[in-house]
LOVOKOL-221270 format. One record per residue (C-alpha): x, y, z; residue in one letter. Coordinates in Angstrom, 2 decimals. Example, Ala and Ser with C-alpha at 12.3 -4.5 7.8 and 13.67 -1.06 7.14 Angstrom:
<pts>
+---------+---------+---------+--------+
|      xx |      yy |      zz | residu |
+---------+---------+---------+--------+
|   12.30 |   -4.50 |    7.80 |      A |
|   13.67 |   -1.06 |    7.14 |      S |
+---------+---------+---------+--------+
</pts>
This chain:
<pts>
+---------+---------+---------+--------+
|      xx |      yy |      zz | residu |
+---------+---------+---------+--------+
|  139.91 |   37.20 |  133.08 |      X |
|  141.78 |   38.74 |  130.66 |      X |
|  141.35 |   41.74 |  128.84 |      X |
|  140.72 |   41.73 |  125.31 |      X |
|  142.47 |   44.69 |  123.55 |      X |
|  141.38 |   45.24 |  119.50 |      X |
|  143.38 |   46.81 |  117.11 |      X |
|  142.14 |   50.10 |  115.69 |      X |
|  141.14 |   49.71 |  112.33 |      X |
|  143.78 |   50.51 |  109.25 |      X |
|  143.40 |   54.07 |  108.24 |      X |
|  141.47 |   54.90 |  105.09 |      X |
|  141.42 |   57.59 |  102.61 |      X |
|  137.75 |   59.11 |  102.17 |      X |
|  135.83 |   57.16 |   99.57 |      X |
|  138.22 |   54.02 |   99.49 |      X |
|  136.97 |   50.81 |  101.17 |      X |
|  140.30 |   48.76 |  101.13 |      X |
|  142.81 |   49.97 |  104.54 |      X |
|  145.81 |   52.17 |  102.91 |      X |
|  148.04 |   49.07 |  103.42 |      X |
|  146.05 |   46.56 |  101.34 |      X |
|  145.35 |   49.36 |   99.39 |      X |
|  148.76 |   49.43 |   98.13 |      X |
|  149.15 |   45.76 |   97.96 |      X |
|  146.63 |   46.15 |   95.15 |      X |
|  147.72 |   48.76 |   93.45 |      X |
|  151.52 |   47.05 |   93.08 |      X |
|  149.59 |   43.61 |   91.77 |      X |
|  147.46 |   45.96 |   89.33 |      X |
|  150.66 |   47.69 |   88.50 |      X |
|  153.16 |   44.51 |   87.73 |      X |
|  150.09 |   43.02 |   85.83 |      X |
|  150.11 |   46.34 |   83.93 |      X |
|  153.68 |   45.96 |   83.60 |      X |
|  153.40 |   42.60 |   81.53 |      X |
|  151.15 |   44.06 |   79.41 |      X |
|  153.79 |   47.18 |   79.03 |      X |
|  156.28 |   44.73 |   78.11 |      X |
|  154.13 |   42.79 |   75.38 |      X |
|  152.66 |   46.23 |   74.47 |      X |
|  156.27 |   47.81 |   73.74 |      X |
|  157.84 |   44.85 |   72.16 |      X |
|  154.94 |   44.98 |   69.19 |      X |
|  155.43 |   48.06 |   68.29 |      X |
|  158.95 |   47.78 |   67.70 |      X |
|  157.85 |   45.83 |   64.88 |      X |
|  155.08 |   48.35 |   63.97 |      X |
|  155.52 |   51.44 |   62.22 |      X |
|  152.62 |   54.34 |   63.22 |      X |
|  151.44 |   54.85 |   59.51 |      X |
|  147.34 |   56.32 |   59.31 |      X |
|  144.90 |   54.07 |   59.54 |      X |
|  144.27 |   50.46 |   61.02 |      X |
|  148.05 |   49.52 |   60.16 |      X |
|  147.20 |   46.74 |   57.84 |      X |
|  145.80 |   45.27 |   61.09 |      X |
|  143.01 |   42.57 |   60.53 |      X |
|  140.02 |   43.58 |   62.74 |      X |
|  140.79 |   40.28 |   65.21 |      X |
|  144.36 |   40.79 |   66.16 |      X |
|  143.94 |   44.70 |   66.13 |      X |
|  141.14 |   44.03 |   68.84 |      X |
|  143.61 |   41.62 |   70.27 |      X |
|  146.39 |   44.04 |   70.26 |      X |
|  144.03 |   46.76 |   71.73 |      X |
|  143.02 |   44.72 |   74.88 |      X |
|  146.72 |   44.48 |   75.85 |      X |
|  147.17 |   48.10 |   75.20 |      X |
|  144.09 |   48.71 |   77.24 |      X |
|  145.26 |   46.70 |   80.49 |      X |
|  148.56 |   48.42 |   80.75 |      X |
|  146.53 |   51.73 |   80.32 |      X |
|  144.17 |   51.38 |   82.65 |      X |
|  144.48 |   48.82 |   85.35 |      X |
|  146.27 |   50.87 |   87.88 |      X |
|  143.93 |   53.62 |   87.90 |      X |
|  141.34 |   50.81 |   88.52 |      X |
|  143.04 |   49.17 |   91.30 |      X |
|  140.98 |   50.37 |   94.18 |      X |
|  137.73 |   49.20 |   93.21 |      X |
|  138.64 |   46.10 |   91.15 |      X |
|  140.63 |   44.86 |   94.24 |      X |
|  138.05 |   45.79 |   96.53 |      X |
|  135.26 |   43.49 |   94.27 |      X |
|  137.65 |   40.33 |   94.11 |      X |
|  138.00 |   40.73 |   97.85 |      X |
|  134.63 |   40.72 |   98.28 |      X |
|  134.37 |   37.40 |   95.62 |      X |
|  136.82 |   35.88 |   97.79 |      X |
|  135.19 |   36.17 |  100.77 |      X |
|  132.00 |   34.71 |   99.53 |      X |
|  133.22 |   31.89 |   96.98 |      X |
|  135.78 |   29.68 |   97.34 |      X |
|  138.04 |   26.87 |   94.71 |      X |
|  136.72 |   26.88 |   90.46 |      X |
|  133.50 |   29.16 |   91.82 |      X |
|  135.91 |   32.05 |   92.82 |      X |
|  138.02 |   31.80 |   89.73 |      X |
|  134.72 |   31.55 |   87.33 |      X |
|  133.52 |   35.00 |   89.48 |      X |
|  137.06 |   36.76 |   89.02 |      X |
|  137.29 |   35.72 |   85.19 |      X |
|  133.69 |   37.07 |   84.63 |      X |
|  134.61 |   40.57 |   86.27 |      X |
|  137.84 |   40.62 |   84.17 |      X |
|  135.88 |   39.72 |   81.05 |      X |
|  133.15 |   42.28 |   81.63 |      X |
|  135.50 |   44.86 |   82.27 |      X |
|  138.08 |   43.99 |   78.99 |      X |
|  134.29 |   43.44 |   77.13 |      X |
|  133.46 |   47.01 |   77.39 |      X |
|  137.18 |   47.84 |   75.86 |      X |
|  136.86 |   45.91 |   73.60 |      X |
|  133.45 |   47.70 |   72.15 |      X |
|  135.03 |   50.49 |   72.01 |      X |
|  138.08 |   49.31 |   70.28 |      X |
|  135.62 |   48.38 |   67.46 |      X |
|  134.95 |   51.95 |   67.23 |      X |
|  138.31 |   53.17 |   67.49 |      X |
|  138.55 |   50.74 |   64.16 |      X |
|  135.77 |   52.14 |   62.21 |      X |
|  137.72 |   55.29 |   63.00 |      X |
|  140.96 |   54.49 |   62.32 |      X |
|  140.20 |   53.11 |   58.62 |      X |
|  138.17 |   55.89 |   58.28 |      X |
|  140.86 |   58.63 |   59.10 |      X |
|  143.17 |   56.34 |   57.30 |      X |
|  141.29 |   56.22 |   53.56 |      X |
|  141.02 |   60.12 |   53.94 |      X |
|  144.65 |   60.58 |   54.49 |      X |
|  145.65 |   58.50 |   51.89 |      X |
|  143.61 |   59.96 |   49.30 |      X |
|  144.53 |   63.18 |   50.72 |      X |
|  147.98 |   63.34 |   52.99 |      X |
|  147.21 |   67.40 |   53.57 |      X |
|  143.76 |   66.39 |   55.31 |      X |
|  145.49 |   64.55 |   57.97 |      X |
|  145.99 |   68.14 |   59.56 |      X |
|  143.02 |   68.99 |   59.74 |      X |
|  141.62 |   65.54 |   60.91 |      X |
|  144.29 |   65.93 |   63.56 |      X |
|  142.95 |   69.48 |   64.67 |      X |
|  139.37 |   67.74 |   64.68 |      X |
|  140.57 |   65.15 |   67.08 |      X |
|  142.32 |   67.59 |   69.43 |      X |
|  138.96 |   69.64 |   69.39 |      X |
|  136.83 |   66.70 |   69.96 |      X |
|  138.83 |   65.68 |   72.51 |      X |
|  139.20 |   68.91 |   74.43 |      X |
|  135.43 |   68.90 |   74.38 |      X |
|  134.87 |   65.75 |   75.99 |      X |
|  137.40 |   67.12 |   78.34 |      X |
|  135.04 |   70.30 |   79.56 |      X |
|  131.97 |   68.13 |   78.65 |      X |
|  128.99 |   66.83 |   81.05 |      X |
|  129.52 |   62.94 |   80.38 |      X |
|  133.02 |   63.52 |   81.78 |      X |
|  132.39 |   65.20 |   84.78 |      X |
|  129.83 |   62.35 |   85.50 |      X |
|  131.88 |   59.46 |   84.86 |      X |
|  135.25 |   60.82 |   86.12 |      X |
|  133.05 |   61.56 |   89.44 |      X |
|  131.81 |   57.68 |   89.41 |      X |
|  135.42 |   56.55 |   88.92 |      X |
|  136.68 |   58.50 |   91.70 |      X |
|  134.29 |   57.11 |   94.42 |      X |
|  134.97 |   53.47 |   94.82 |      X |
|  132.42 |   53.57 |   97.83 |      X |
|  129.49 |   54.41 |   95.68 |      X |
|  130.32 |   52.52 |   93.03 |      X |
|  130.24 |   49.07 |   95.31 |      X |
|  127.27 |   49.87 |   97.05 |      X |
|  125.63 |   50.18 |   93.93 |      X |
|  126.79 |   46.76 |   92.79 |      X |
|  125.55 |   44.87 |   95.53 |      X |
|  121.94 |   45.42 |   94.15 |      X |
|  122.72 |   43.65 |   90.92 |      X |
|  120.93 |   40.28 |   90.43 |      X |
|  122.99 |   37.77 |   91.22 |      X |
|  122.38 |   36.35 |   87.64 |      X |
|  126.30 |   36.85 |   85.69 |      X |
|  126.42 |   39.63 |   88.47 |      X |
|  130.46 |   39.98 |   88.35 |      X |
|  130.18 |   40.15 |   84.42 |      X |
|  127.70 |   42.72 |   84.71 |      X |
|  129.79 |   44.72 |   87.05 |      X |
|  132.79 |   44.60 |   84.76 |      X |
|  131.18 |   45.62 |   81.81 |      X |
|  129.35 |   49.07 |   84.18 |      X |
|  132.38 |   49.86 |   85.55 |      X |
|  134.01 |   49.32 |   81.76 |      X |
|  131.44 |   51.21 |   80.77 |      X |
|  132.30 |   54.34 |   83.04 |      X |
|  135.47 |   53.84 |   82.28 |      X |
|  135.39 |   54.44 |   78.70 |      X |
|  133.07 |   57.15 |   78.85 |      X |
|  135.65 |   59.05 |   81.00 |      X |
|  138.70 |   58.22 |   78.94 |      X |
|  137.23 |   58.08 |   75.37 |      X |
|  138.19 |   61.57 |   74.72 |      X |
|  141.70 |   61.23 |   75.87 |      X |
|  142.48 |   57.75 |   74.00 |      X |
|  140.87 |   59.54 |   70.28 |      X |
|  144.17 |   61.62 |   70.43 |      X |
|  146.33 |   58.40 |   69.50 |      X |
|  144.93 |   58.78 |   66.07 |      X |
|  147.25 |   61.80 |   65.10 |      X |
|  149.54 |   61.01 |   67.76 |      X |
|  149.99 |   57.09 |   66.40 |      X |
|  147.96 |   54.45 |   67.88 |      X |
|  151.13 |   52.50 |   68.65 |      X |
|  153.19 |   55.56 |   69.95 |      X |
|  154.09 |   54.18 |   73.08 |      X |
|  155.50 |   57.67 |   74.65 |      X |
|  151.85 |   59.03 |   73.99 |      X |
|  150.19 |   56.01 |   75.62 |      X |
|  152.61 |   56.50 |   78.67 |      X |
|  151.14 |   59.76 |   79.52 |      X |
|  147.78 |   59.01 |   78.79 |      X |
|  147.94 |   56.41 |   81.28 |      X |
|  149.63 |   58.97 |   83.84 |      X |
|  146.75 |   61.09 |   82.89 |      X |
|  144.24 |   58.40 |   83.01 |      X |
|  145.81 |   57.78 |   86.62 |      X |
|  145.99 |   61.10 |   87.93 |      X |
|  142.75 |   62.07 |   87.11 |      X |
|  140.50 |   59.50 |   88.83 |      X |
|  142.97 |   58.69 |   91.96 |      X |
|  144.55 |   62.21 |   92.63 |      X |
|  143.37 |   64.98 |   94.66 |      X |
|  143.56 |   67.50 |   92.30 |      X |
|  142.84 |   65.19 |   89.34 |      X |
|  139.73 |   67.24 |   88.49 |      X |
|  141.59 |   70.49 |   88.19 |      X |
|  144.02 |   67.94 |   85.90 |      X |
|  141.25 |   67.62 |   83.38 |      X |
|  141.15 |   70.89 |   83.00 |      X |
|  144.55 |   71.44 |   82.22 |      X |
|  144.56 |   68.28 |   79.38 |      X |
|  141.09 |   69.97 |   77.63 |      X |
|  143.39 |   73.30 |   77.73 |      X |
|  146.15 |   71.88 |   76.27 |      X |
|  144.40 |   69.91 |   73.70 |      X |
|  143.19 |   73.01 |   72.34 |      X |
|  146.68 |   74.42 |   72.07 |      X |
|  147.21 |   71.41 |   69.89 |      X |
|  144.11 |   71.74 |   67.81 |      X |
|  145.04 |   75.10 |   67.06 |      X |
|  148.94 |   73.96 |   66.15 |      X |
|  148.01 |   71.28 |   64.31 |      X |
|  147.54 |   72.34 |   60.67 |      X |
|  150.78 |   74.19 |   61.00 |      X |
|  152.83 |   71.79 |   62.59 |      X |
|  152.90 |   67.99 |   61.04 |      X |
|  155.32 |   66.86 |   63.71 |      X |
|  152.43 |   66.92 |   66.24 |      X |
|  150.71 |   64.26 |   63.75 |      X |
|  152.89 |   61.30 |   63.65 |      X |
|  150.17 |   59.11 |   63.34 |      X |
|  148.55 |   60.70 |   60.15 |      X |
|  152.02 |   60.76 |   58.61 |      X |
|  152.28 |   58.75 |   55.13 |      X |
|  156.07 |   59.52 |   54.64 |      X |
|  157.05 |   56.77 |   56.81 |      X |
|  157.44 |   52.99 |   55.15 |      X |
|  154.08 |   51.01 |   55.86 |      X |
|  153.63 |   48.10 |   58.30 |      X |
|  154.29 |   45.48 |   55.71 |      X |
|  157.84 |   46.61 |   55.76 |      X |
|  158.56 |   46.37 |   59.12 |      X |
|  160.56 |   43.79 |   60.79 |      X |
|  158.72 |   40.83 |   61.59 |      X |
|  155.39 |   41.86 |   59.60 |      X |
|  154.56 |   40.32 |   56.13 |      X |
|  151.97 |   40.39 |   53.31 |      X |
+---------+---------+---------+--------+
</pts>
């Protein structure tokens, strides 16, 4: 009779449920569907200047505009445990069943985003009315930022949620006890949820640095990245509080740091392929 020989299982990385191989499959699809959202991301604000404020933006298609922004942001960092879930889905649904679970884990996890991009709104018009009554108090609401953000940096609530976000294993062991009742949109919108309580801090800073500066939303991402999938990415928070500091202490000297609380440049309304 003949012998049966298995394969050893693929190699894993501690805390990461999906083999390295797979685990890279996922990351590239998180990455190219990041990349369309890059593409659509940069070609808008080509056509967008980074004046203070809410750009003339009606609260709908800024939300709009923000949810794009958010999914080339952040879905490669959440690759690992997003991939993992769907996997899971798959395994246990099958035809329009598996497509209603994926869409509801999607939505739940663009839901929470999207809360906080009504926030970032508030704050936006907010910052913007002050800086337009008063263009010298955009330094020092830039320095406020830079504090606040280094803050959250050091802070408790990001220690906690950066340590949820780096421990896939945890995480899906804890969402197997949901109720099955919209389970997978209840899963996107905790893991959202985490999500923007680690990263709040870090996307504040595009309110001096220009909501629609695309160079500044590159590294955040790298940041964003680093920080929950790296090694050292603990030690990088560190190093981002520290240097947001620096910047909170520059800032009232140096307006070139604030491009997005600059009122010199023309508005929105102006710009190619924007009208009244």
């Amino acid at each position: 009779m003949p012998h049966l020989r298995l394969a050893p299982p693929a190699p894993t990385r501690p805390g990461v449920l999906l083999p390295a191989r797979d685990l890279a499959i996922a990351w590239f699809l998180m990455v190219l569907l990041a990349a369309l959202a890059w593409v659509l991301t940069v070609g808008q604000s080509r056509h967008m200047g980074m004046e203070p404020g809410t750009m003339g933006l009606a609260l709908p298609l800024f939300l709009l505009l923000w949810v794009v922004m958010m999914a080339a942001m952040m879905l490669p960092s959440v690759a690992p445990v997003a991939i993992t879930w769907v996997r899971g889905i798959n395994r246990r649904s099958a035809g329009p069943a598996r497509a209603l679970r994926i869409a509801e884990f999607v939505s739940g996890y663009l839901l929470a985003w999207t809360a906080f991009g009504l926030l970032a709104y508030g704050a936006l018009a907010v910052t913007g009315h002050l800086v337009d009554r008063d263009p010298a108090a955009g330094r020092w609401i830039g320095a406020a930022v830079f504090l606040l953000a280094a803050a959250q940096q050091f802070g408790p609530l990001k220690r906690v949620c950066l340590r949820h976000c780096r421990n896939p294993m945890f995480q899906l062991l804890q969402y197997s006890r949901f109720r099955p009742w919209a389970k997978d949109l209840r899963v996107g919108v905790h893991h959202g949820l985490y999500c923007v309580g680690c990263c709040w801090g870090l996307m504040i800073v595009l309110i001096p640095l220009g909501v629609m500066n695309v160079a500044a939303m590159a590294a955040l991402a790298a940041v964003i990245f680093l920080e929950k999938l790296w090694r050292q990415g603990p030690w990088l928070t560190w190093a981002v509080g520290l240097a947001f500091l620096v910047l909170a202490v520059l800032a009232p000297f140096q307006d070139w740091l604030l491009p997005g609380l600059d009122t010199s440049g023309p508005p929105m309304g102006q710009m190619t392929g924007w009208t009244g």
